[in-house]
N, C-alpha and C positions, 0 to 999 in steps of 0.2 A: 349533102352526102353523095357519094359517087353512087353510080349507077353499072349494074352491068346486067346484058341477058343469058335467060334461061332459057334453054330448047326443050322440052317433053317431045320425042321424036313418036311416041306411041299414040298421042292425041292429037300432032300437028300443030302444035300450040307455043308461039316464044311470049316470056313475058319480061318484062323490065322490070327488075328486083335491085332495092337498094345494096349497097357492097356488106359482106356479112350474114344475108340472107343463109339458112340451113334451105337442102333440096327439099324433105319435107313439108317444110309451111307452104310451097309450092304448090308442091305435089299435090295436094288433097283440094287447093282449089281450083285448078285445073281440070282434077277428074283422071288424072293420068293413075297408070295401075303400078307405081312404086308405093306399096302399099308401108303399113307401119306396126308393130306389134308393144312394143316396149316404149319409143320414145328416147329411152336409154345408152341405145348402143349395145345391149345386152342380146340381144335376141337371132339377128340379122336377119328379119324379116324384110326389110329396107332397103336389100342389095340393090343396086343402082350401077348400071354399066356406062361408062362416061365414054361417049362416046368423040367427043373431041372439048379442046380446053382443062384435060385435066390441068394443067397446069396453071389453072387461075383457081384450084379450090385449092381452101385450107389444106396443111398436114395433117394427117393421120395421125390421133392421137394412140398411145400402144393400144388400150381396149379396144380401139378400131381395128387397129391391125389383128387383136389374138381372138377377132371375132373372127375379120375375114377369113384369114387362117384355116379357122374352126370349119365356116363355110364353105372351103375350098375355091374364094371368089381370086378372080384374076385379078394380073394386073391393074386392069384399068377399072375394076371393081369398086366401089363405094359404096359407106351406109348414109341413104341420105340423111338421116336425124342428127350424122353426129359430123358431115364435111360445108363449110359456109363457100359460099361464092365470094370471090375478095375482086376481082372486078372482071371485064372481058367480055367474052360469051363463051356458055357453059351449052353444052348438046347431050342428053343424058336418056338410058330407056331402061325400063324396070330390067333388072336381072338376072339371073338363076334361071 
């Protein structure tokens, strides 16, 4: 399986995650503060501000977007629970 990494810029912490990985399953073992409420995608507790390589996560699927939306999240906004790493390296810090 390919590999790519993951930056938590709020803990100082890259880890090397299989391709596919969601930010969430990360995130909590890290310690980093992109916390999670739902799991779902429902919530957008999970905002997540990408800070470079957006262009290595998944598409937003639409509930992604008419959450961000909801959020008022930017651009370069994501819910970690619901965008996977598909390879690269990924640089991400809690959002909102």
């Amino acid at each position: 399986m390919d590999k790519a990494t993951l930056t938590f810029t709020d803990v100082s912490i890259t880890v090397n995650v299989p391709t596919g990985t969601r930010i969430i399953e990360m995130s909590e073992k890290v310690g980093s503060g992109i916390t999670y409420g739902c799991r779902e995608g429902e919530c957008g507790t999970c905002l997540t501000h990408v800070i470079e390589g957006g262009e290595n996560l998944s598409e937003p699927s639409a509930l992604e977007l008419r959450v961000l939306s909801e959020n008022l999240a930017g651009k370069d906004d994501r819910l970690a629970c619901q965008c996977r790493v598909l390879g690269g390296a990924v640089k991400v810090r809690p959002g909102g």
